[in-house]
C-alpha positions in Angstrom: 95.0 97.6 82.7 96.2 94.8 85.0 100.5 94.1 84.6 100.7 90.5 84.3 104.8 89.0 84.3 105.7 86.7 81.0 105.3 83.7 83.3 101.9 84.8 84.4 101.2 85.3 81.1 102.0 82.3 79.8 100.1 80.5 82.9 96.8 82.6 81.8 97.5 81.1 77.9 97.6 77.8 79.3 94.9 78.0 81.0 92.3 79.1 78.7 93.6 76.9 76.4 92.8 74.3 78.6 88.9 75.5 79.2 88.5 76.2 75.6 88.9 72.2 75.5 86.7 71.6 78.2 83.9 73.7 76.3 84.5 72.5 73.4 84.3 68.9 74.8 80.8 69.6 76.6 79.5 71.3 73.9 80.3 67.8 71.8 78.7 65.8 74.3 75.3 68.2 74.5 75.2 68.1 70.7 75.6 64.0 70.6 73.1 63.8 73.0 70.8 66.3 71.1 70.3 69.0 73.4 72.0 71.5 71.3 71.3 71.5 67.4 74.5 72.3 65.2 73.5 75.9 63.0 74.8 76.3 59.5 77.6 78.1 61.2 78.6 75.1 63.2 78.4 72.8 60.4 80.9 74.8 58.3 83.6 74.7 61.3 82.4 71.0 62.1 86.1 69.7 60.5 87.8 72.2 63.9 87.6 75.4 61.6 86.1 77.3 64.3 88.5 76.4 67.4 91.7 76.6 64.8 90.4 79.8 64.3 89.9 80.9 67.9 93.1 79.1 68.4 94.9 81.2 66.0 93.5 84.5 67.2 94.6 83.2 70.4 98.1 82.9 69.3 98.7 86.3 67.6 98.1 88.2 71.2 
């Protein structure tokens, strides 16, 4: 297991907080345009249930 300092740490937690929101806004745009068709799933976290969730997973490390 790789020894990361607090600072790195907190870099690496900035960092994939900022890609989650880069995902998240392409996977919007692919869905508006209708490439990608929203599942059940997706529908039930459609209100941000599904990123607070990652989010708050995120969070607890």
């Amino acid at each position: 297991m790789a020894t990361l300092t607090n600072e790195q740490i907190e870099q690496k937690k900035q960092l994939l907080a900022e890609k989650m929101k880069e995902a998240k806004a392409i996977y919007d745009e692919l869905v508006e345009a209708g490439a990608i068709e929203l599942s059940d799933e997706d529908l039930d976290g459609a209100s941000g249930g599904a990123m607070s969730f990652i989010h708050e997973q995120f969070h607890m490390l």
